[in-house]
LUMDO-322460 format. One record per atom (N, C-alpha, C): residue in three letters; x, y, z. Coordinates in pm, whole numbers, plus 50000, padded with zeros to 5 digits. Atoms other than C-alpha are relative to their C-alpha. Example, Ala and Ser with C-alpha at 12.3 -4.5 7.8 and 13.67 -1.06 7.14 Angstrom:
// LUMDO-322460
ALA500894988150000ALA512304955050780ALA500905012050000SER499184988149994SER513674989450714SER499235010950073
This chain:
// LUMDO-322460
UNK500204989749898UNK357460999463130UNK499024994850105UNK500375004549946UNK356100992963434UNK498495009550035UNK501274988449950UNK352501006063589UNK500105007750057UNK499984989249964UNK352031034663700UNK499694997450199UNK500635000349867UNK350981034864123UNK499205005050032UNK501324997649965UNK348111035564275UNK499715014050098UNK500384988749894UNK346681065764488UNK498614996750080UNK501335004849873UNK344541056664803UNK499725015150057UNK501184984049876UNK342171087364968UNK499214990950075UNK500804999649893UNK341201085365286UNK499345009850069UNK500894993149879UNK338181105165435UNK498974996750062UNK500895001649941UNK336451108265720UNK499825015450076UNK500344989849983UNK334491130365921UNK501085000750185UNK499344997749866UNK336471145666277UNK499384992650087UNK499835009449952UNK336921119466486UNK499374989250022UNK500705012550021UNK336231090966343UNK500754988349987UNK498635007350009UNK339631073766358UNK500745001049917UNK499775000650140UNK340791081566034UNK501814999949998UNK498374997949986UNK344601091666192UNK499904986450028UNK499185011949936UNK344831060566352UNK500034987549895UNK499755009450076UNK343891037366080UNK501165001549894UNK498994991350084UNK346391059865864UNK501434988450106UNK499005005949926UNK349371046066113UNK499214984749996UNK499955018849998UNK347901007266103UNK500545001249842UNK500005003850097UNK348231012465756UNK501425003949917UNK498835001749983UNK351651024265723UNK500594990850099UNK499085008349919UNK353061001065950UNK499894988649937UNK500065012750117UNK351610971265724UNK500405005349859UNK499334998650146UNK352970989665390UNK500755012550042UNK499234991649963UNK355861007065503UNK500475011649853UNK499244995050096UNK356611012665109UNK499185011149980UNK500694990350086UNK353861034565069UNK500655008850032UNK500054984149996UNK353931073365014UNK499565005950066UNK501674990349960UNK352221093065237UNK500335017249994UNK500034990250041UNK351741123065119UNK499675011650093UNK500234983749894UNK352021152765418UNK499585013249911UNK500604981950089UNK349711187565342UNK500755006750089UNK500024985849939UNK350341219665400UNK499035004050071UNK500994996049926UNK348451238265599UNK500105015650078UNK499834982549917UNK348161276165734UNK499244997550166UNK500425002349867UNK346881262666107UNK501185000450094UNK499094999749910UNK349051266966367UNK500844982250034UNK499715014849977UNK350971230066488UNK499004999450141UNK500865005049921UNK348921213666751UNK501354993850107UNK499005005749957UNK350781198367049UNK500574986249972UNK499505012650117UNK352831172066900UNK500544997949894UNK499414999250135UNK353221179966582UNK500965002749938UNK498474992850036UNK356041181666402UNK499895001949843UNK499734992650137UNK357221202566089UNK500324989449919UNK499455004850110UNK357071179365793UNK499744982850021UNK500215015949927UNK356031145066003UNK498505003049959UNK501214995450057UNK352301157666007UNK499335009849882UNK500474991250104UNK351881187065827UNK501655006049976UNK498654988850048UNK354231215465662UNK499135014850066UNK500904990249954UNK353021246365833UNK501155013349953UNK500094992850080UNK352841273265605UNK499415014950059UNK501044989149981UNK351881311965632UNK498455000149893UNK500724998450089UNK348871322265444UNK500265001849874UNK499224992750118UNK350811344265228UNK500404982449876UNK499285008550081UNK353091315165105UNK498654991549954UNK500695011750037UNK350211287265092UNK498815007849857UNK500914990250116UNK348081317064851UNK501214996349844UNK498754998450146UNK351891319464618UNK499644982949975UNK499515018650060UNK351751277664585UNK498754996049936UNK501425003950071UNK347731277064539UNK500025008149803UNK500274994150113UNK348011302864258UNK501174995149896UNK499075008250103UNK351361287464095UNK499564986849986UNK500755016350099UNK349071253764063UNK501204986750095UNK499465003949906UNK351311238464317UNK499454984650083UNK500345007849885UNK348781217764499UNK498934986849913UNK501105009550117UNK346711186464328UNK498915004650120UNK501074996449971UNK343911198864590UNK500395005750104UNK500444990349856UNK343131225064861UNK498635003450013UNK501314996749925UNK340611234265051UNK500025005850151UNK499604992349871UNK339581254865347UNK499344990750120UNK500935004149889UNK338461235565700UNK499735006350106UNK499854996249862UNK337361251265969UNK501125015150016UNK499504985550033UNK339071285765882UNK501425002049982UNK498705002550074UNK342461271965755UNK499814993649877UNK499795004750076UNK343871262165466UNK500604985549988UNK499315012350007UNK345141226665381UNK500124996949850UNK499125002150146UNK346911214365022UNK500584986750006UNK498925015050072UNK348361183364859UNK500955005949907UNK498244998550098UNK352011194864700UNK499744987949870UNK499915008150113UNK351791175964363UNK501274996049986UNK498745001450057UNK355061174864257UNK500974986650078UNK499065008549943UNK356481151564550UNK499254988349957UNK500285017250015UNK354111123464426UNK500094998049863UNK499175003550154UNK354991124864036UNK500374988150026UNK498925009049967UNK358201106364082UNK499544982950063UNK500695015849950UNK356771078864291UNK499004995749937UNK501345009150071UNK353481072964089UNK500844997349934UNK499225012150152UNK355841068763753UNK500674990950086UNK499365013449964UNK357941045163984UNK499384989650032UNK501145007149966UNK355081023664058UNK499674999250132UNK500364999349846UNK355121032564414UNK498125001750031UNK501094994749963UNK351391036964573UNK500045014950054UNK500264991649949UNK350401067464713UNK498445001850096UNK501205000049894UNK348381073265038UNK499475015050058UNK500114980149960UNK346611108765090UNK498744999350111UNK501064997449880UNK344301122565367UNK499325010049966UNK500374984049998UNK341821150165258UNK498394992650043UNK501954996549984UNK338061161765296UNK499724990149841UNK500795010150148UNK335531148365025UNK499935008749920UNK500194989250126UNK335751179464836UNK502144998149934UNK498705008150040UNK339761170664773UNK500404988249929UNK499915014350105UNK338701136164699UNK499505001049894UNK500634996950154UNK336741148964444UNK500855009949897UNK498894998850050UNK339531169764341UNK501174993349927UNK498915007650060UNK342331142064307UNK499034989449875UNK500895003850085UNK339201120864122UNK500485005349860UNK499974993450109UNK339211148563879UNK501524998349911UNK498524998450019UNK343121146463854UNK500164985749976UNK499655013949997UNK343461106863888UNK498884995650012UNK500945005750029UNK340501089963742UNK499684989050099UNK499625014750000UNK342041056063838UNK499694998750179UNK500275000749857UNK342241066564241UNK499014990450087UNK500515007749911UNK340851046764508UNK499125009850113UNK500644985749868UNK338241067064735UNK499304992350137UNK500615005249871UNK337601051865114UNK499665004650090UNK500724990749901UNK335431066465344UNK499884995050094UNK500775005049854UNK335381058865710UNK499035012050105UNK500564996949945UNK332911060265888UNK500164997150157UNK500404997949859UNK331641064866267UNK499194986450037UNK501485006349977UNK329561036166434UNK498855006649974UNK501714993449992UNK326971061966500UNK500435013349977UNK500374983349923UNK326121101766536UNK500714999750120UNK499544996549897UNK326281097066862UNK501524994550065UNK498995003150014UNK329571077966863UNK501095007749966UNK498764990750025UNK331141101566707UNK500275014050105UNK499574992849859UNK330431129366945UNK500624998150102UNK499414999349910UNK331381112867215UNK501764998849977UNK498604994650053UNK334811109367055UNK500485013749993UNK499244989349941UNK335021142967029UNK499935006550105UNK499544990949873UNK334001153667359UNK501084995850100UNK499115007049921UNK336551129067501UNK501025006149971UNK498724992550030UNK339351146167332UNK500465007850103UNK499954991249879UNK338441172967590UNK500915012349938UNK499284988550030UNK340061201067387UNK499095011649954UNK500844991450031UNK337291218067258UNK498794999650060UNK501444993649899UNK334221241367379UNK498734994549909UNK501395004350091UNK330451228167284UNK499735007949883UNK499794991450153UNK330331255267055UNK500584991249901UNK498855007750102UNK333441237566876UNK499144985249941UNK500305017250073UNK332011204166881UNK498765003249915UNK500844995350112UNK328641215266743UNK500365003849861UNK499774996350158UNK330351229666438UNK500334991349985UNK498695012950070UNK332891200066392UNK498764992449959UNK501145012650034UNK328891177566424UNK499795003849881UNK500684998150141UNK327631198666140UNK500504998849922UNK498345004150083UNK331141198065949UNK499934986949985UNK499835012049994UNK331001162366003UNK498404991249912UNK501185005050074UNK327321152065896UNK500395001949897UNK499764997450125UNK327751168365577UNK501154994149934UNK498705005850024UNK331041153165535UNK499284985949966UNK500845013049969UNK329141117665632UNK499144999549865UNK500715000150055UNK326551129965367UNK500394996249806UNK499255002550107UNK329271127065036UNK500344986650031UNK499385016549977UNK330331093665162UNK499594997649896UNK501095004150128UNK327681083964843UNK501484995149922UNK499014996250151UNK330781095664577UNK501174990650040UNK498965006950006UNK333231070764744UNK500024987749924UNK499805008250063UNK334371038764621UNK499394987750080UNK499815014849884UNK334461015164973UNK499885014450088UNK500344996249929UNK332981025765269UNK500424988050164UNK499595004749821UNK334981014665674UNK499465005450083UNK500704995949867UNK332631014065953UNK500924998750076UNK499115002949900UNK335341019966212UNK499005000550173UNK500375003349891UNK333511002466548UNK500844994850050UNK498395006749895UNK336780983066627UNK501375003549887UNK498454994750083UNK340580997266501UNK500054986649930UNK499405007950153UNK341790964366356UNK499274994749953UNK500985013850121UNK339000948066215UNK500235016049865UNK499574991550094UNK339000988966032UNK500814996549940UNK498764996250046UNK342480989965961UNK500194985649881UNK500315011350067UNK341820950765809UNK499665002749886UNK501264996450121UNK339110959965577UNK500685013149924UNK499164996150084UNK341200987965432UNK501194995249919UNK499145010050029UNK343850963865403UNK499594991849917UNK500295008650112UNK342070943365204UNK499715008149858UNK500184989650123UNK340980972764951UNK501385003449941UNK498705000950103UNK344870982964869UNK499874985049959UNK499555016550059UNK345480941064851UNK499174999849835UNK500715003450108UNK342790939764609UNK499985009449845UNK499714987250066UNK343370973364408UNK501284997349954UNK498595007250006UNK346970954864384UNK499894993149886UNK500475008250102UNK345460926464153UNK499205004049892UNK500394992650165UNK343710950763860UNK500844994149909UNK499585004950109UNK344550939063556UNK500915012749982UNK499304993049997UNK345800974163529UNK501445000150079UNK499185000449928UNK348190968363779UNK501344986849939UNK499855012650071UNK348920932263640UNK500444996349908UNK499705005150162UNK349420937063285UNK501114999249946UNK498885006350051UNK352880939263252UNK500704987550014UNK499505017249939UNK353590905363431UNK499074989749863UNK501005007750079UNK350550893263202UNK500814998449814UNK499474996350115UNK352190907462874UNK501094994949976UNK498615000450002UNK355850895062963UNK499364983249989UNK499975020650005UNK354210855663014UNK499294997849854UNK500495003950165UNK352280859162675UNK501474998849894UNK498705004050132UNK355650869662513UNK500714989849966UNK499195010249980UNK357570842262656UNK498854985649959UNK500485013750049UNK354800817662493UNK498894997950073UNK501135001249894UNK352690818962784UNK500074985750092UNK499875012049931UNK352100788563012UNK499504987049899UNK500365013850108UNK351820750962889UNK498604998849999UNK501605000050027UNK348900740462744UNK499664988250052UNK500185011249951UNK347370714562896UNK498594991549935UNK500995001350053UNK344750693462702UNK499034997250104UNK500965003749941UNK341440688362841UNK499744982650026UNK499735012750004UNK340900651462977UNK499214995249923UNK501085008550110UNK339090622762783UNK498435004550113UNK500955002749937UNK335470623162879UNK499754985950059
C-alpha cells in the first residue's frame, strides 16, 4: 500500500501575498489538491463559484458545521469560512498531496486532525509593509484597514505554532522557499518507505566491500 499524502497549510496575515504564492505554487505542482472553502461572504469581484470559494448561505454553512462536515471553520471578519472534509479523503488515501488556505486557528484545527501536516506561515517584510499593501488595494476605509492591522498582528503573533516560516519581500524567491518545504516533506522516510521496503525485499542493493586499507 502506498503512503498516504501529504497536507500543506498555508497562513498568513491580510495581505501578505499568501494568494499569490498559492498560484506560483500550483502552477509548479499542478497535481496537487487545492482544497476550495466555503464561505457565507458574499463573492468579491472576480470570483467565481467553486474556483475560489463555494458561497454558501449561513443557514446551509450552520447544517454542514453541525453535520461535522468541515475538517475546520472559523469566523473572519464577520463571515464564516470551512474546509469540506470529505473531498480530500479520496486523494490523501491516493497519495495525492493536499494544499489548504486557512487562519492559524484552522491550522491548529487540521493539526489536531492530521498530526503529520505541514504548517507554513508567511510572513510580511514589515508592519509597515503590510499596511501599505493594504492601503494600495484601495478597497477599503481606514477603519477597515485598522481592524484587518489588528486581525493581522495577532495572526503574525501564532506564527510561533508553525512549522516553516516565508518572509515574502520578493514573490519568487517566496514562492521558492515554499517550494523547497513540499520538495523536502516529499523525502520523509514516511513518504519513502514503501520504495525503501520494496528494495529490502528484492535483496536490497549490492554490497560492496570496503577497500583494503
Amino acid at each position: 500500500m502506498g503512503s498516504r499524502g501529504n497536507i500543506f497549510v498555508l497562513s498568513a496575515p491580510s495581505g501578505a501575498g499568501k494568494t499569490s504564492i498559492i498560484q506560483g505554487l500550483r502552477a509548479r505542482f499542478p497535481e496537487f489538491v487545492y482544497s476550495v472553502s466555503h464561505t457565507t461572504r458574499p463573492p468579491r469581484p472576480g470570483e467565481q463559484e467553486g474556483r475560489d470559494y463555494y458561497f454558501v448561505s449561513p443557514e446551509t454553512f450552520r447544517r454542514m458545521a453541525a453535520a461535522g462536515q468541515f475538517l475546520e471553520w472559523a469566523r473572519v471578519y464577520g463571515a464564516d469560512y470551512g474546509t469540506s472534509l470529505l473531498p480530500l479523503e479520496a486523494p490523501l488515501a491516493a497519495g495525492q498531496d493536499v494544499l489548504l488556505d486557512v487562519d492559524p486557528q484552522g491550522a491548529r484545527n487540521v493539526r489536531r486532525r492530521f498530526p503529520d501536516s505541514v504548517l507554513i506561515f508567511i510572513l510580511p517584510p514589515s508592519v509597515a509593509a503590510l499596511e501599505e499593501r493594504l492601503r494600495a488595494r484601495g478597497t477599503d476605509a481606514d477603519q477597515t484597514i485598522a481592524a484587518r492591522m489588528e486581525v493581522a498582528l495577532d495572526s503574525i503573533r501564532q506564527a510561533i505554532d508553525y512549522d516553516y516560516l516565508v518572509i515574502n519581500a520578493d514573490l519568487p524567491q517566496a514562492v521558492e522557499e515554499v517550494t523547497l518545504v513540499v520538495r523536502a516533506t516529499g523525502l520523509r522516510l514516511s513518504r519513502r518507505r514503501p520504495q525503501l521496503e520494496r528494495l529490502l525485499a528484492n535483496g536490497g542493493p549490492p554490497r560492496h566491500p570496503w577497500p583494503a586499507p
